[in-house]
C-alpha positions as CSV (number, residue, x, y, z in Angstrom):
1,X,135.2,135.2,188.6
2,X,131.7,136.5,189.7
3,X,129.9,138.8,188.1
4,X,127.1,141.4,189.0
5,X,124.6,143.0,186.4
6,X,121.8,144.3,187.3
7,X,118.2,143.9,185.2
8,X,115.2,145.9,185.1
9,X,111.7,144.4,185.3
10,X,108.5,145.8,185.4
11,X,108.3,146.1,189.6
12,X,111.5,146.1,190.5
13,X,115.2,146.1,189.8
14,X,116.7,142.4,190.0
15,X,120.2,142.3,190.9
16,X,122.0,139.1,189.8
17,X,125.1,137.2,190.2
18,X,126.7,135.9,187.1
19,X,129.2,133.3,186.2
20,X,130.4,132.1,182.3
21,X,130.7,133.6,179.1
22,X,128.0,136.4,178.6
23,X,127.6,134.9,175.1
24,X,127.0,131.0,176.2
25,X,123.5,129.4,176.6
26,X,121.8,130.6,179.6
27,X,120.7,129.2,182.8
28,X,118.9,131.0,185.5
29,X,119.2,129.8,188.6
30,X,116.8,131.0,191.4
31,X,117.4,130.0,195.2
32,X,115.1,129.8,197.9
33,X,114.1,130.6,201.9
34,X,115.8,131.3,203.8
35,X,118.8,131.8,201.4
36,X,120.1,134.1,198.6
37,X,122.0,134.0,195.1
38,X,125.0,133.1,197.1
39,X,123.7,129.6,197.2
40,X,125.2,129.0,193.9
41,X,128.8,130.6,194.8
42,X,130.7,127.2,194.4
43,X,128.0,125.4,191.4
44,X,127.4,128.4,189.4
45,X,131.2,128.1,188.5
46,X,131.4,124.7,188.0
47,X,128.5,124.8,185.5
48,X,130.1,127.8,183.7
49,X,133.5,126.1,183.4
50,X,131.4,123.7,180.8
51,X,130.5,126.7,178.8
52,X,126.5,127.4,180.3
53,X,126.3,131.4,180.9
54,X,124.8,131.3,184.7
55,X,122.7,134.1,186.4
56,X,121.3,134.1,189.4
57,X,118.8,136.6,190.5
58,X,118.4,137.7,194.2
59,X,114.6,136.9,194.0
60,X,112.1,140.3,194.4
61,X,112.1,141.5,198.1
62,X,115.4,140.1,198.7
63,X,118.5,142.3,199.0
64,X,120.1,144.0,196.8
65,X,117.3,143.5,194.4
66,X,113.6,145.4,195.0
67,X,111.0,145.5,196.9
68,X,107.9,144.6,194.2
69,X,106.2,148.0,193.5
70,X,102.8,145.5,193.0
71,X,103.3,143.5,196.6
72,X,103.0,140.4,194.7
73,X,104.6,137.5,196.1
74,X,102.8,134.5,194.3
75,X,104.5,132.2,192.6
76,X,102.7,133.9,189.2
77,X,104.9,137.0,190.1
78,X,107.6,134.4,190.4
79,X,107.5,132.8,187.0
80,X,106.9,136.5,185.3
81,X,110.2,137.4,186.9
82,X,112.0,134.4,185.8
83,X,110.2,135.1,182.0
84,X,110.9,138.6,181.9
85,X,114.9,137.5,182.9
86,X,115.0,135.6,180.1
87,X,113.7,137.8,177.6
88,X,116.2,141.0,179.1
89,X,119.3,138.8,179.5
90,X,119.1,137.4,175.8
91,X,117.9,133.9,176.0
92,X,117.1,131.6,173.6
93,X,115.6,128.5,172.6
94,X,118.6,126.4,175.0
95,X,118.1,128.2,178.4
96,X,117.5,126.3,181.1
97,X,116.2,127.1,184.2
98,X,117.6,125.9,187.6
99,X,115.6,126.2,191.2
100,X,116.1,125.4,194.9
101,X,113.0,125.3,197.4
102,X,110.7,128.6,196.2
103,X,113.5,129.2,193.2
104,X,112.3,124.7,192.5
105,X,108.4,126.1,192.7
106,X,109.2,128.7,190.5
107,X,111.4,126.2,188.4
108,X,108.7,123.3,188.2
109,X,105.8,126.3,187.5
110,X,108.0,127.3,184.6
111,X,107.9,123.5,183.1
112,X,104.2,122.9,182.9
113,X,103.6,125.8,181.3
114,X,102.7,125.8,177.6
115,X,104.6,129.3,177.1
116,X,108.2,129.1,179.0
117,X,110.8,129.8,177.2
118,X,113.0,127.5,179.2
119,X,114.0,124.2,177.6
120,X,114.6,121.9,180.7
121,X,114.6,122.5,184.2
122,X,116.2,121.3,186.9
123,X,114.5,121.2,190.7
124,X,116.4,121.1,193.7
125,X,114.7,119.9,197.3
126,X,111.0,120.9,195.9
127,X,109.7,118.0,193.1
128,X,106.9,118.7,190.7
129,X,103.8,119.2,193.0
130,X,102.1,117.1,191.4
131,X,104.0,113.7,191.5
132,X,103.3,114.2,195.4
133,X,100.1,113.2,195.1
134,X,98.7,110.1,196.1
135,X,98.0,107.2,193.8
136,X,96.9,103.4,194.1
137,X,99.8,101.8,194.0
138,X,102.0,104.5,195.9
139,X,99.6,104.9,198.4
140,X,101.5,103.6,201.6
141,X,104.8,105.8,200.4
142,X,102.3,108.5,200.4
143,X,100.6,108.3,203.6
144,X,104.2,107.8,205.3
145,X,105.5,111.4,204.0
146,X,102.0,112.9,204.8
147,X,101.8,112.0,208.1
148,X,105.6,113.1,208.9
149,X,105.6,116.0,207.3
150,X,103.5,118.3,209.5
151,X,106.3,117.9,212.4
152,X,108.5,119.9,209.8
153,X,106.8,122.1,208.0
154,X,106.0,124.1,211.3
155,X,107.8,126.9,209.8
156,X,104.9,127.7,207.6
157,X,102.1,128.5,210.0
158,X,104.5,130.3,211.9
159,X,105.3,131.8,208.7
160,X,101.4,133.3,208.4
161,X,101.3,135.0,212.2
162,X,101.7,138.8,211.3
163,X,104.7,140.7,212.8
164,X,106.0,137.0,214.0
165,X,109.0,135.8,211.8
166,X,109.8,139.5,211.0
167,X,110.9,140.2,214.7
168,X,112.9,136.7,215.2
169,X,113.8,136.1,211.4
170,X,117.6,136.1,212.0
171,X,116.7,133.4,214.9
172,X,114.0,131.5,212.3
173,X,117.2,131.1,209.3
174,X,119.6,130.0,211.7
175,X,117.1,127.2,213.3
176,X,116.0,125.9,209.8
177,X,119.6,125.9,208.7
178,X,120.3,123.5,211.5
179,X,117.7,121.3,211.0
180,X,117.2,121.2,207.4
181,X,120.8,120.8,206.6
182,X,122.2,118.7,210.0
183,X,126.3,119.2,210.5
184,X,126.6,121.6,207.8
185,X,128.5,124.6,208.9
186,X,125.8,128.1,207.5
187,X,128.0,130.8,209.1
188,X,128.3,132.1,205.6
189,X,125.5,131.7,204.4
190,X,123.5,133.1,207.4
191,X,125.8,135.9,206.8
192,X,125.4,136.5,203.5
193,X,121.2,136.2,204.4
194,X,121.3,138.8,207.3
195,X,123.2,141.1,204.6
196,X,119.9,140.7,201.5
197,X,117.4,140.6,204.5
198,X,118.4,143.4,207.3
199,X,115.6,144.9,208.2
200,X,111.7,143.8,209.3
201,X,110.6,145.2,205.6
202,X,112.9,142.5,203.9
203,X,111.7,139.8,206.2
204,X,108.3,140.6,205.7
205,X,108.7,140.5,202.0
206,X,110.1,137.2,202.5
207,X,108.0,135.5,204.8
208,X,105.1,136.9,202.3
209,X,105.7,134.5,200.2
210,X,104.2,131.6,202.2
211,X,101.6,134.4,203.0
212,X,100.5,134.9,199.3
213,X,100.7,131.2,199.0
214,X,97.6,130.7,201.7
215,X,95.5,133.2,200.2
216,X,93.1,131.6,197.2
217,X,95.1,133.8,194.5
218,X,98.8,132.4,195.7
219,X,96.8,128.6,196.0
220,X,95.9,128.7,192.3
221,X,99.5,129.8,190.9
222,X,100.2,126.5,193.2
223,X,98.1,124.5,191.1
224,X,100.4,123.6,188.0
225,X,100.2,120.5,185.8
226,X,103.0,117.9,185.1
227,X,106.3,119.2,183.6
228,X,106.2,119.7,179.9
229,X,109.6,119.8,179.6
230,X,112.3,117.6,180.4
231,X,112.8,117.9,184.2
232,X,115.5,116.6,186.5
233,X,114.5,116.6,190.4
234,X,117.2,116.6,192.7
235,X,116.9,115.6,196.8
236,X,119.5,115.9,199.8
237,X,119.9,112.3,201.2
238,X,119.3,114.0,204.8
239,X,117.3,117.0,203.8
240,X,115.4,117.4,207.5
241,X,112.8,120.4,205.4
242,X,111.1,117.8,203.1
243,X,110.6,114.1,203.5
244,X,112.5,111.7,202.1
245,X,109.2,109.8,200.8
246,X,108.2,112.5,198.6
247,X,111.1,111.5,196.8
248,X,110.3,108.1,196.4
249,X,107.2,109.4,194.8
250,X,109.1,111.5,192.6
251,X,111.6,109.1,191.7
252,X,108.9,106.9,190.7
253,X,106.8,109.6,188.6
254,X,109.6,111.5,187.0
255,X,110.6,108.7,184.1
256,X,111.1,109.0,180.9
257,X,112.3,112.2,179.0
258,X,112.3,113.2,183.0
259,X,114.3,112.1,186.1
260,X,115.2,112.5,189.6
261,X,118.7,111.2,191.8
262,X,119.1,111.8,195.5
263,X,122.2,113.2,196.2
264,X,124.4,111.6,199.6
265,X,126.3,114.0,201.7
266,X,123.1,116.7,201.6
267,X,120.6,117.5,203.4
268,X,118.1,120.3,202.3
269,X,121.1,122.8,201.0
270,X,122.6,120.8,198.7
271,X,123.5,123.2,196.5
272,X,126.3,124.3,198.7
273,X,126.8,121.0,200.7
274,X,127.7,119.1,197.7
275,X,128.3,120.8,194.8
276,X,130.6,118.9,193.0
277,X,127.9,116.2,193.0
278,X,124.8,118.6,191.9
279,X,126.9,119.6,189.1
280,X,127.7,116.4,187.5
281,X,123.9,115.5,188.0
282,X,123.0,119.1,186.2
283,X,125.6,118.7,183.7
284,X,124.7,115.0,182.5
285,X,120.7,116.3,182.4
286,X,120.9,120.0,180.4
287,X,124.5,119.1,178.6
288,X,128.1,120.9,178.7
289,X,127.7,123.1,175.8
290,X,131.7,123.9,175.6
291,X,132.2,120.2,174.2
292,X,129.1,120.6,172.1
């Protein structure tokens, strides 16, 4: 059964959807754009079947939570949210912390920091930034997915045009939906996105996150080391947002205490394209603490 609770943080109120026993190990899990905490409708109960207590937060600007009282929309605002969660909803030293697209920035932000509070994380369509760098001997792989990537990440110049995506936002979600995620039916998901984002003031708090990201401030919040923690980094096989050789170089970087599987079936929406499948990979990483 889903829950709602709602928790106060220093700009805003955060509205969250929860699943699992309030008394289990947390794991936050943050979604992305264009989407909401209904991403995790189907995995948030399979992960709290195995005993994990799972909130996620409808992130700041999006609906029913706040609009920021600050205007801040960097991914340090971001990672102080997912911080200050964890502190309010009881946390301790087993929560985990699980992100799709901005909620996987936020996620992989969290993990090279010296002072989360989260013990693993788990990224979902977004990999560490920096294993998409380019190396010597991934060099090809990394030319490849930089000179394809431009033809989808139109989105986020689009994204920076004032006034733009806030008059045709319902038009810009249903496109990327399409093309991201190729055959999966969004009806409900566009749905429950129109719902959290109604009005131009919530689209341009969304679209302000690629904003703040452009602007020097936003770039250095951007600028995170390699994870800290144990990480898991999981990609849609057809996932038309991100390409599919930015996994390669994750899957190559991310060894050790770290990992990263592409799931089949899924493009950039896994979450709610295969969920059965995201949850055994989540499961095997962060552990089923009812058969601990």
């Amino acid at each position: 059964m889903t829950g709602h609770v709602k928790v106060a943080l220093p700009t805003h109120d955060a509205h969250c959807l929860t699943w699992g026993p309030a008394d289990g190990p947390l794991l936050l899990a943050l979604h992305g754009f264009p989407d909401t905490a209904h991403t995790y409708r189907t995995l948030g109960p399979l992960l709290a079947e195995q005993g994990w207590h799972v909130v996620a937060p409808f992130l700041r600007g999006y609906g029913p939570s706040g609009i920021p009282s600050d205007g801040d929309y960097t991914v340090g605002a971001l990672v102080a949210d997912a911080v200050a969660l964890h502190e309010r909803l009881g946390g301790d030293e087993r929560a985990v912390v699980l992100g799709h697209d901005w909620g996987a920035i936020t996620a992989n932000g969290l993990g090279a920091s010296d002072v989360s509070p989260f013990a693993k994380v788990v990224a979902m369509a977004v990999p560490p930034l920096p294993v998409m760098n380019p190396s010597r001997d991934l060099l090809r792989t990394w030319l490849g997915a930089v000179v394809r990537q431009p033809r989808n990440s139109w989105y986020i110049l689009a994204n920076q045009v004032p006034g733009l995506s806030e008059r045709v936002f319902a038009r810009l979600a249903s496109t990327l939906w399409r093309d991201w995620s190729p055959g999966y039916d969004a009806r409900s998901d566009l749905a429950y996105l129109l719902e959290s984002v109604p009005d131009v003031e919530r689209a341009r708090a969304v679209v302000s996150y690629y904003r703040a990201a452009a602007r020097p401030a936003g770039l250095k919040h951007l600028r995170h080391g390699m994870p800290l923690v144990p990480t898991l980094y999981l990609h849609g096989a057809q996932d038309g947002c991100l390409d599919r050789r930015f996994y390669d170089l994750a899957a190559a970087r991310l060894t050790g205490e770290h990992a990263a599987a592409l799931v089949d079936g899924a493009g950039h929406f896994l979450t709610v394209e295969q969920p059965q499948v995201v949850a055994g990979h989540v499961l095997d990483f962060v552990g089923r603490p009812v058969s601990a």
